[in-house]
KOLZALUM-901902 format. One record per residue (C-alpha): x, y, z; residue number from 0. Coordinates in steps of 0.02 Angstrom, whole numbers, plus 50000, padded with zeros to 5 digits. Layout:
// residues N
> east	north	up	num
> X	Y	Z	NUM
...
//
This chain:
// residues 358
> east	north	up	num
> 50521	50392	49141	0
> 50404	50247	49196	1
> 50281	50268	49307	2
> 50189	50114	49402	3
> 49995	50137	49407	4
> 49893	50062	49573	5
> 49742	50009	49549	6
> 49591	49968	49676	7
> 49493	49858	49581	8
> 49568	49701	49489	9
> 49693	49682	49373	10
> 49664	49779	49201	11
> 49795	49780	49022	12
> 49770	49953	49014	13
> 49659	50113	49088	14
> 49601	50247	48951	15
> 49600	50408	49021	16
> 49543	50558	48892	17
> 49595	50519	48747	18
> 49766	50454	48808	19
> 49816	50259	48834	20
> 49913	50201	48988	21
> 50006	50044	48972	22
> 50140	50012	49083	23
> 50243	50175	48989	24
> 50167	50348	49029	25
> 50108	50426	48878	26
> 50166	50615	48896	27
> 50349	50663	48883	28
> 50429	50783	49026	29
> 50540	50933	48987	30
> 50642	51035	49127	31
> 50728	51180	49097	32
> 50880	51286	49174	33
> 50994	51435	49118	34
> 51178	51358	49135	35
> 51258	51470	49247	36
> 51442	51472	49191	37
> 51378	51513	49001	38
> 51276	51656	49079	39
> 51405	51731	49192	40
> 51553	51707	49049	41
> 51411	51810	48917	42
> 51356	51950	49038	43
> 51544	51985	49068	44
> 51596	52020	48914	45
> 51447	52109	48874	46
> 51486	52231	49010	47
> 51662	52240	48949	48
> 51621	52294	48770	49
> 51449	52392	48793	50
> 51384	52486	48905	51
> 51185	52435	48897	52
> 51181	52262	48973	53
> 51028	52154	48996	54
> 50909	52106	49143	55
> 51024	51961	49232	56
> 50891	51919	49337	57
> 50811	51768	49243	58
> 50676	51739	49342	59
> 50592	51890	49246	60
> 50657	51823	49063	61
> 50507	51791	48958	62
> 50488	51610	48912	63
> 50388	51522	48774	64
> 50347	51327	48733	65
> 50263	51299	48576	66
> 50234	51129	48502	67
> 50273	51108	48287	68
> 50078	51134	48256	69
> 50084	51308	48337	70
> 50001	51270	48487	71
> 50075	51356	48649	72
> 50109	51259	48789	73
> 50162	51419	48902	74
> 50201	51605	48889	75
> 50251	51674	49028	76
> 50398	51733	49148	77
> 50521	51615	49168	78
> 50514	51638	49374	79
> 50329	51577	49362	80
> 50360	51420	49246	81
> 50310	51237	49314	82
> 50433	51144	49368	83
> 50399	51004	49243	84
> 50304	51020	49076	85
> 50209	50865	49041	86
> 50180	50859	48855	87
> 50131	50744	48717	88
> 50257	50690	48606	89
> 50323	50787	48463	90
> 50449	50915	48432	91
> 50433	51085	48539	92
> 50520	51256	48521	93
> 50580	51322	48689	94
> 50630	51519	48670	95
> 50697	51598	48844	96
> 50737	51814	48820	97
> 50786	51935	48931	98
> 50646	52047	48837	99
> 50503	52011	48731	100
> 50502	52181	48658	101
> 50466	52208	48457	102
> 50601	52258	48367	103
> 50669	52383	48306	104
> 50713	52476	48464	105
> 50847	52590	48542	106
> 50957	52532	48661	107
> 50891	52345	48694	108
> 51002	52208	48647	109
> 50891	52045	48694	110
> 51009	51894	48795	111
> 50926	51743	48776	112
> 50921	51572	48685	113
> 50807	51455	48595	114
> 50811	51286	48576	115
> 50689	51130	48472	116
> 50687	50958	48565	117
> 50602	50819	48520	118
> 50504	50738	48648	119
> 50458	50564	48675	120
> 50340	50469	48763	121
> 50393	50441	48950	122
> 50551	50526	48895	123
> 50599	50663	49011	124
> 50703	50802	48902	125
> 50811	50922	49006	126
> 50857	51119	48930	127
> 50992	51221	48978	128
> 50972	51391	48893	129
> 51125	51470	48860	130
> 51153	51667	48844	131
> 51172	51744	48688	132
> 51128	51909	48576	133
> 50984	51855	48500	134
> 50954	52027	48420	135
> 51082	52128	48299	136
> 51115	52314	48303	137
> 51151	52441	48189	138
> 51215	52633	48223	139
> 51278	52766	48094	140
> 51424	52882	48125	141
> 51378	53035	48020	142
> 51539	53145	47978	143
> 51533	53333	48017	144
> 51554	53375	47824	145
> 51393	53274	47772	146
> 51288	53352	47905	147
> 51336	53545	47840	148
> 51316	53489	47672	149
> 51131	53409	47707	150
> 51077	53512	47874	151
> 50873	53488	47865	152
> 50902	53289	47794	153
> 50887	53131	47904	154
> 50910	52938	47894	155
> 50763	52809	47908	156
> 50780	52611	47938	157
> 50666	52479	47874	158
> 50615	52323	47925	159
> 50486	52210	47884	160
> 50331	52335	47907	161
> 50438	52433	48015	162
> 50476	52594	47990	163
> 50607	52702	48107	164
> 50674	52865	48101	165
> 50880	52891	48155	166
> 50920	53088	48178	167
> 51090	53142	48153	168
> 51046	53176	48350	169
> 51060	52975	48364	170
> 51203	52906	48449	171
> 51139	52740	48512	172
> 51122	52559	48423	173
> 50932	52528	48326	174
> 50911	52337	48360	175
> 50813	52225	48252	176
> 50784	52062	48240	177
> 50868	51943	48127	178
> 50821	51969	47927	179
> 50838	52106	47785	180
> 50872	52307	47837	181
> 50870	52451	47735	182
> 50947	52626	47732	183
> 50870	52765	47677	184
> 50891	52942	47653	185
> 50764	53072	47666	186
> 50827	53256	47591	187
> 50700	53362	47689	188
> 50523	53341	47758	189
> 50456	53373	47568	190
> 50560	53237	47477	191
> 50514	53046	47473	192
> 50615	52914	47550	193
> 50774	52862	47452	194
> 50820	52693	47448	195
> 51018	52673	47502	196
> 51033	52490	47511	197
> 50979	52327	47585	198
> 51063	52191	47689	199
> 51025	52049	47800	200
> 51073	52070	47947	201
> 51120	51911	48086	202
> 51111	51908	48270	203
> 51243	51938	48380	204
> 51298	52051	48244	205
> 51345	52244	48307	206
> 51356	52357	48146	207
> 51446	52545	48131	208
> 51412	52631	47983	209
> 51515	52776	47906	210
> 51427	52893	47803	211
> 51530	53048	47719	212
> 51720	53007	47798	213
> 51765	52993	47943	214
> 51653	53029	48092	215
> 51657	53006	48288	216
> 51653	52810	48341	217
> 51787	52738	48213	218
> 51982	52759	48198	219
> 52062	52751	48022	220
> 51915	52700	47912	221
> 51877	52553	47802	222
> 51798	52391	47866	223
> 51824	52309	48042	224
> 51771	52165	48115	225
> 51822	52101	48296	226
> 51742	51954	48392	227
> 51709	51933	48580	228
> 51661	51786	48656	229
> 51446	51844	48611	230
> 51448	51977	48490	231
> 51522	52023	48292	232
> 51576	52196	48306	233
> 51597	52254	48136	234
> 51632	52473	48050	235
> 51620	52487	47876	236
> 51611	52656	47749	237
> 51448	52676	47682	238
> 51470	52696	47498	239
> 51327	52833	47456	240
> 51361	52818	47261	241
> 51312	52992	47198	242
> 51174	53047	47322	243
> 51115	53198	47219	244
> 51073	53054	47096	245
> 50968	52947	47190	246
> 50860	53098	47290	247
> 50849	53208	47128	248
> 50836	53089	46975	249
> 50659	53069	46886	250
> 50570	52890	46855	251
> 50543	52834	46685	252
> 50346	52914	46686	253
> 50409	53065	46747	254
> 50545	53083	46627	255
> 50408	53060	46500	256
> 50315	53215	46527	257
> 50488	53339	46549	258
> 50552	53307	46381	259
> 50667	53428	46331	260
> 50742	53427	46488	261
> 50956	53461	46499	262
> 51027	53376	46626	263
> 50943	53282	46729	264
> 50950	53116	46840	265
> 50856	52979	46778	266
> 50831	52803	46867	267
> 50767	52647	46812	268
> 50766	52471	46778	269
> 50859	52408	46618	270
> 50733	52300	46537	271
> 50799	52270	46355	272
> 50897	52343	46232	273
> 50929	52303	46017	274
> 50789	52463	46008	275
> 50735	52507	45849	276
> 50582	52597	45766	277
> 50454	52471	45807	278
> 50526	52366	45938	279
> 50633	52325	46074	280
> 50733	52155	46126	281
> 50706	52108	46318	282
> 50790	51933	46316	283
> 50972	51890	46299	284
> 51064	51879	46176	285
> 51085	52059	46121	286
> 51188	52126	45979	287
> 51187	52325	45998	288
> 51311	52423	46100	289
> 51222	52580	46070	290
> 51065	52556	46165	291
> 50950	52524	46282	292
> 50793	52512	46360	293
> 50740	52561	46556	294
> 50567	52566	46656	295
> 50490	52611	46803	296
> 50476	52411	46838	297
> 50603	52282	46805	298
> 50479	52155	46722	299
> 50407	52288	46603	300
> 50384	52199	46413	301
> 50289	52379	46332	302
> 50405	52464	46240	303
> 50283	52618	46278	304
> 50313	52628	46442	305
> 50502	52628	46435	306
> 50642	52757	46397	307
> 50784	52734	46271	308
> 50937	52760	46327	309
> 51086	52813	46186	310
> 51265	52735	46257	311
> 51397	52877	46191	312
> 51557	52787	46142	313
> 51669	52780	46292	314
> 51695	52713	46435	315
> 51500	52730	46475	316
> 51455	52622	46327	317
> 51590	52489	46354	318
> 51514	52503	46552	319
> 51328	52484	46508	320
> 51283	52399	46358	321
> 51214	52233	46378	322
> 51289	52170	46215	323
> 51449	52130	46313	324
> 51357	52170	46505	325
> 51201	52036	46498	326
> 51198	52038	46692	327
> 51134	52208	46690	328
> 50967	52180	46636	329
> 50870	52200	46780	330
> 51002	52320	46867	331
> 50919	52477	46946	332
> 51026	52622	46866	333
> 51040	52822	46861	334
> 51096	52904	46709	335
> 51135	53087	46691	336
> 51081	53162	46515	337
> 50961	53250	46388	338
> 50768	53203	46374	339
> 50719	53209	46200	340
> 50539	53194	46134	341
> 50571	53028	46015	342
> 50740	52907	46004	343
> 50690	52745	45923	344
> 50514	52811	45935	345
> 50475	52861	46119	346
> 50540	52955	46239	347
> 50719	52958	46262	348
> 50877	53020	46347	349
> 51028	53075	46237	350
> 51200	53122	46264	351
> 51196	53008	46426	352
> 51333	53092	46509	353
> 51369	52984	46681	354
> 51297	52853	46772	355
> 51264	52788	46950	356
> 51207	52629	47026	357
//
């Protein structure tokens, strides 16, 4: 965009004005913005078609943000109250447009929006057109009838981040979050600590159903799903719970150290080595004994002190676990189900490992 400068007195190369230069090119770069209409329309649509909740379509009151690559922000506001024309130096901007500028997690508020980078530069005018899309994902569990009577005073909890949420069996509605790494986890009754389930990242756009204990009320026929419409991923899958009594019962390596003599029990763990003997244990591949091995509270732990020996009956188990023929598992967070002895190998142990969980 060139811009002709008049001025009163003579004829000058240049005029410095702050600590910009005019020559005969302006020195900022311009960006516009708009929402492109047929986008929006087509996006709302099929949001109402496949979900009830549908966000604010009135985009004047979307929340809008322009920050340049150093951080600084050239506006934060509602998009109704915007200029008509940013005038900004050159350089690379981030233009976010949302129909809510809520934090996540919530109930019950996908976020429409889009967000775009330009590059701007000088006496270039850049034009946006925000599209709509899910910028958010969501997550909801379908609890089956038989789990709830067989865990009546237990309840779910999501993590994100920091974040922290609770989700009754009460819950019906989607938990949004933003884009990044969720976990599950189960909490037996007000007197029991949080039990890790699992982590996964989650993406935007994405809409997740999870089954937990067969079949419950929002899927049809079980298994994993996964449909597309023209904004969202719709996906069901089973949540495998692996032996739950396992994971809210078993005792960490310390703990396991002070009930010795103990009949079985849940232990958990990280496998940290294995080749025990009398004096020492191996914690780098390779390994040579099938009969063995070491866990700990904490998957880097080198003391052989502070870690339990675990004896591999022959079986199934042992061809299963050792690390022998199974290197990968060293590191592997695992529950075993056995016999605490006072000394195998020379510390505290667990014999006649009867089962195991992951």
């Amino acid at each position: 965009m060139k811009r002709v400068i008049f001025l009163l007195i003579g004829v000058l190369p240049l005029v410095s004005c702050g600590t910009y230069v005019y020559e005969d090119e302006d020195p900022f770069g311009f960006i516009t913005t708009n929402f492109n209409s047929t986008d929006f329309e087509a996006s709302v649509s099929a949001l109402a078609n496949s979900f009830g909740i549908i966000p604010s379509t009135d985009t004047s009151r979307y929340h809008l943000s322009v920050v340049s690559s150093d951080g600084t922000v050239v506006y934060e506001g509602d998009y109704g109250n915007r200029p008509d024309v940013f005038e900004v130096s050159p350089g690379e901007y981030v233009l976010k447009a949302v129909s809510v500028n809520e934090s996540m997690p919530a109930f019950a508020v996908p976020v429409l929006g889009d967000e775009q980078t330009v590059s701007v530069a000088k006496g270039e005018e850049i034009s946006v057109s925000f599209l709509c899309r899910q910028t958010n994902c969501g997550i909801r569990l379908d609890v089956g009838e038989a789990f709830m009577d067989e865990y009546p005073t237990s309840c779910f909890y999501f993590k994100t981040g920091t974040s922290s949420i609770r989700y009754p069996y009460s819950e019906k509605r989607f938990l949004y979050f933003d884009e990044g790494e969720v976990g599950l986890y189960f909490m037996l009754d007000v007197f029991s600590p949080l039990t890790e389930l699992f982590k996964r990242q989650v993406n935007r756009a994405e809409m997740i159903t999870l089954v937990v204990g067969g079949e419950g009320s929002f899927q049809d026929g079980g298994g994993l799903k996964i449909t597309v419409d023209t904004s969202r991923t719709w996906m069901t899958e089973n949540v495998d719970l692996g032996d739950l009594t396992a994971r809210t019962e078993a005792l960490s390596v310390s703990e396991a150290k002070r009930n010795a003599g103990k009949e079985n029990v849940w232990v958990c763990g990280y496998i940290v080595g294995g080749d025990l003997s009398s004096s020492s244990v191996r914690c780098e591949p390779p390994f040579k004994s099938r009969t063995n091995l070491a866990i700990a509270d904490s998957k880097g732990e080198k003391d052989k002190d502070d870690m339990l020996s675990v004896e591999l009956p022959s079986g199934s188990l042992r061809d299963d676990l050792n690390i022998a023929d199974n290197p990968d598992l060293l590191g592997k967070k695992i529950y075993l189900y056995g016999t605490i002895v006072d000394s195998y190998f020379g510390i505290t142990g667990l014999k006649k490992t009867k089962k195991y969980a992951w």
